[in-house]
N, C-alpha and C positions, 0 to 999 in steps of 0.2 A: 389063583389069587394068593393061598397061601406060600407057593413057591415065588412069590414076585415078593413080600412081606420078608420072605428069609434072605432074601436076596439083597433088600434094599439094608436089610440089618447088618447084613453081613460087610456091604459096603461103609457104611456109618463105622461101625467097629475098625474096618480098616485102618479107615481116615483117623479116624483118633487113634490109633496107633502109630501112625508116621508124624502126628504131633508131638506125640508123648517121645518118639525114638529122635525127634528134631531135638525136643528139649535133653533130652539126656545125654547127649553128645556134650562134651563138654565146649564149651565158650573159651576165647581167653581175650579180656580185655587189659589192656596194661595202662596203666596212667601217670601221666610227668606230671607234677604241680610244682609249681616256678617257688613256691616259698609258703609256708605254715602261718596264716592267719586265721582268724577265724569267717570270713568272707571266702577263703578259700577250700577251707577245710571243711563247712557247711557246705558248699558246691558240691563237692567228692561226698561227704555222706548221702547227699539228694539223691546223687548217683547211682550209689551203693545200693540204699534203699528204695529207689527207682527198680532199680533192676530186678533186687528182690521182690515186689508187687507185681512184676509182671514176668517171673516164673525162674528165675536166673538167678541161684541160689551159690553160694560162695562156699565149696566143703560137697554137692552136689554136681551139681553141670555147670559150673562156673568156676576159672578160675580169674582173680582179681589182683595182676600185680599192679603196685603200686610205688614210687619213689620220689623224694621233692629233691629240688636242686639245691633248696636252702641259698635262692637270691641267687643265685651264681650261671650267669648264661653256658659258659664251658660247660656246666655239670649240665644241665639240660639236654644239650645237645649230645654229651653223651650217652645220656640215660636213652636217649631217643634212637641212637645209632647202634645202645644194646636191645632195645624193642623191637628194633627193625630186622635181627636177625635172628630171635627169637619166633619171628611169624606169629607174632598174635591176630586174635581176629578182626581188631578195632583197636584205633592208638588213639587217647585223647589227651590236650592238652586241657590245663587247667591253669589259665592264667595266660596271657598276652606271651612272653618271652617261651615258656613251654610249649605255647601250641606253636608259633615260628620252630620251634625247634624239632618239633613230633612232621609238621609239612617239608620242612627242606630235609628229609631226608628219605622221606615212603613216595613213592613214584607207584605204588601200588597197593598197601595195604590202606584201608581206607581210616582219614584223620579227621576224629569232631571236635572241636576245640568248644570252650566255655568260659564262663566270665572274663569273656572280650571286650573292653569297651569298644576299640572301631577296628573291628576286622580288614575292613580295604584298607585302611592306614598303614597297618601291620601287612599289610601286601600277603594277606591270608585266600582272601579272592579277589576278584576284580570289580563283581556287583554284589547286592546280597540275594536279586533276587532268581538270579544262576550260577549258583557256584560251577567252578569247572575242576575238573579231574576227580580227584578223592578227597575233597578236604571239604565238609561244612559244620555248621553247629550252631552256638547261642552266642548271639552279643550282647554284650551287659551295660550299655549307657545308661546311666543315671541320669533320669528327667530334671535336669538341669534348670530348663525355665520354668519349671513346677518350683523346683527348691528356690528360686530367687523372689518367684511371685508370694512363695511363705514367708520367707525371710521378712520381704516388704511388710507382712502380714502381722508376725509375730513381733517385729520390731522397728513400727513404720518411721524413727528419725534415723534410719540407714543410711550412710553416704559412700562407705568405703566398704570394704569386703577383701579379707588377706587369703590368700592360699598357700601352701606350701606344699611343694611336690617335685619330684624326681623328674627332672628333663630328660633324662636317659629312657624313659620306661614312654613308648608311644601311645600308649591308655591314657595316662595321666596328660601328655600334654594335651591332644585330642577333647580332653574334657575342659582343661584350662581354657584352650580356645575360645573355646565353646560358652564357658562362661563370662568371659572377655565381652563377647557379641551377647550375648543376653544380658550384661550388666550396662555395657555402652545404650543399649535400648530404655536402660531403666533406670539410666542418669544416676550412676552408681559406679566407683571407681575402685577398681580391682590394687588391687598391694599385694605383689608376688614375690619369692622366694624361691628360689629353686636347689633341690640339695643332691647330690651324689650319692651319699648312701645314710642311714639310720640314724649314725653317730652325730650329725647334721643335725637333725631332725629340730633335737631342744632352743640349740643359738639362732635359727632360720626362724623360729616362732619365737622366740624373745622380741625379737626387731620387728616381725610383723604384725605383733601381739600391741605392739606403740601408737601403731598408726592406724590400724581398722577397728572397726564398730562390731567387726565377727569375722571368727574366722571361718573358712570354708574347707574341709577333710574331705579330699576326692578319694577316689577306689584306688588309691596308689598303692602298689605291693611294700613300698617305703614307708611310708605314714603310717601303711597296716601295721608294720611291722615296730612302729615306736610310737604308737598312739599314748601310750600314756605318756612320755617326754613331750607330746604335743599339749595335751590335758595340765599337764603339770606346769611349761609356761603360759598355757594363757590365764589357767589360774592364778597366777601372779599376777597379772594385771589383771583380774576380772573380767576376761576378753571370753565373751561366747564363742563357743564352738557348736558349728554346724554339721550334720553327720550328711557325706556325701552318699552312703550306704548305711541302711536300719543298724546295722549289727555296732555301729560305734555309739551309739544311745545307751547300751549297757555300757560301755566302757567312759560314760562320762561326757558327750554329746547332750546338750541341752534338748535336741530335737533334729528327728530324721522324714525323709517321706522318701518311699522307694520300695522297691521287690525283695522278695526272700532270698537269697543266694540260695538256700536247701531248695526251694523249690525250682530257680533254676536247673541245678543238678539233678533234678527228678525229671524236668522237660528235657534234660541234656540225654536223660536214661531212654526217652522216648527214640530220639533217632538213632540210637545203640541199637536200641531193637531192633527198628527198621531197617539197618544197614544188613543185620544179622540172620533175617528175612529175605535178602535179598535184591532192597533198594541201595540202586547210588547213590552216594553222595550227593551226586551234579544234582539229582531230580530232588534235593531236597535244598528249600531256599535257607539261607542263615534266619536263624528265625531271634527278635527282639525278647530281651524280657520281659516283662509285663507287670506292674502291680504299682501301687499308690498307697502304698501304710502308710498311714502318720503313726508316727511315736513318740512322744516326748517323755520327758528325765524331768519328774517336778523337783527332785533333790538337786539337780543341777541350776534349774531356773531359778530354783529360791534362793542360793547361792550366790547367784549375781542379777537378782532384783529384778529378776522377768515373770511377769504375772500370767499363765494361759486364760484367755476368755473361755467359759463355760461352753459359749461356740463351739470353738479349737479344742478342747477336751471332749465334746464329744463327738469328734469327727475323728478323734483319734483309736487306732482299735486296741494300744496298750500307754498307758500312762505308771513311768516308774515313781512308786513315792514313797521307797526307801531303799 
């Protein structure tokens, strides 16, 4: 008995030795992020500290390169074409144009992309619920007919609704659509703008700042990227702004309802692992994000004469009120 007792300890011990000597090998994940906002940049920290919780330490058995394109598709694709001869273990993109850019060029090493609004768009995969080859990850739509249904809610003589966003960027139109067909439903008439890049941003919401009752801030890398030129006209006219993603509510967004981006990148850390263990890609479906904060900005709604019902505050899980 007692030689069957040493035997089975000795096996245990094993076995957590070839866990411990998996772990200690080092990792190397490398990551494109299409452009530096903070929807982006909270993605890649989720990540980071994803990966940390679950034993993949940065300075230990992990290394974590990382480089943004700073908007620029050329840059991405380069950056991806230097990752790809690098041999790292896992490529991910962070951001629509990044992960296009991390898939057209690895035939092999395996690619999970993140804060996607519509991956098949992006001709990232075909379904979401098989991907095929090496490429899957998190898509990041914002629950659009959520936000339209608050909208009615927070401010029920609504008739118009402006958006402004990058036609060039396949996320953002994707969502615009999107919101087109949910507004046409709820007899609510969309006023769009479409800009090229940044510097856009201010004169596009001037004009559509005129004609809508709110404005609407999709997950556009554009918009991220000059969110306060958008804040700053519609405060001219007194024109609400809608946060198509939580994280614009600090930046002056009357009110948001939607998923954490860190927490995306923390589920994005999940199929890192898994790929790193030894799952396909293919065997893992594109998986949605997930979440429903409300947040509302009471220094913004005071501002331009919008009242939260005590309801709606407390259904909210942070209320800014300075």
């Amino acid at each position: 008995m007692m030689k069957k007792v040493i035997a089975m300890c000795v096996l245990v011990i094993g076995s957590l030795g070839l866990i411990q000597a998996a772990h200690a090998k080092n990792i190397t994940i490398s990551v494109n992020q299409f452009v530096q906002h903070d929807a982006l940049d909270d993605t890649r920290q989720g990540l980071y500290d994803g990966l940390k919780q679950q034993g993949y330490v940065e300075g230990e058995n992990l290394i974590f390169n990382y480089q943004t394109a700073h908007a620029n598709t050329a840059t991405a694709i380069q950056i991806a074409r230097q990752y790809m001869s690098d041999k790292p273990d896992v490529m991910i993109g962070i951001g629509t144009q990044s992960a296009q850019a991390m898939a057209s060029v690895s035939s092999s090493i395996p690619v999970v992309f993140t804060a996607v609004s519509d991956p098949i768009g992006a001709k990232l995969v075909k379904t979401l619920e098989f991907p095929e080859k090496n490429v899957t990850g998190m898509s990041a739509m914002t629950p659009i007919a959520d936000h339209v249904r608050l909208l009615q809610e927070l401010l029920p003589n609504i008739e118009t609704i402006g958006v402004v966003y990058n036609s060039g960027e396949v996320n953002s139109v994707a969502q615009v659509e999107l919101l087109k067909s949910v507004a046409k439903e709820a007899n609510i008439e969309i006023i769009e703008a479409s800009v090229a890049n940044s510097s856009d941003v201010l004169l596009a919401t001037k004009i559509v700042a005129k004609k809508a009752d709110v404005i609407y801030a999709p997950t556009d890398n554009t918009i991220a990227s000059a969110f306060q030129a958008l804040i700053s006209a519609a405060n001219a006219t007194k024109t609400p702004v809608f946060g198509g993603a939580t994280f614009y509510v600090d930046k002056g967004a009357f009110a948001s309802l939607g998923f954490s981006f860190y927490q995306l990148g923390e589920q994005t850390a999940d199929y890192v692992v898994a790929i790193i263990h030894g799952t396909k890609p293919s065997q893992l479906p594109v998986k949605p994000a997930i979440g429903t904060d409300l947040i509302l900005n009471q220094v913004a709604a005071q501002r331009l004469g919008i009242e939260f019902s005590e309801e709606i505050q407390r259904r909210a899980i942070r209320v800014i009120t300075e």
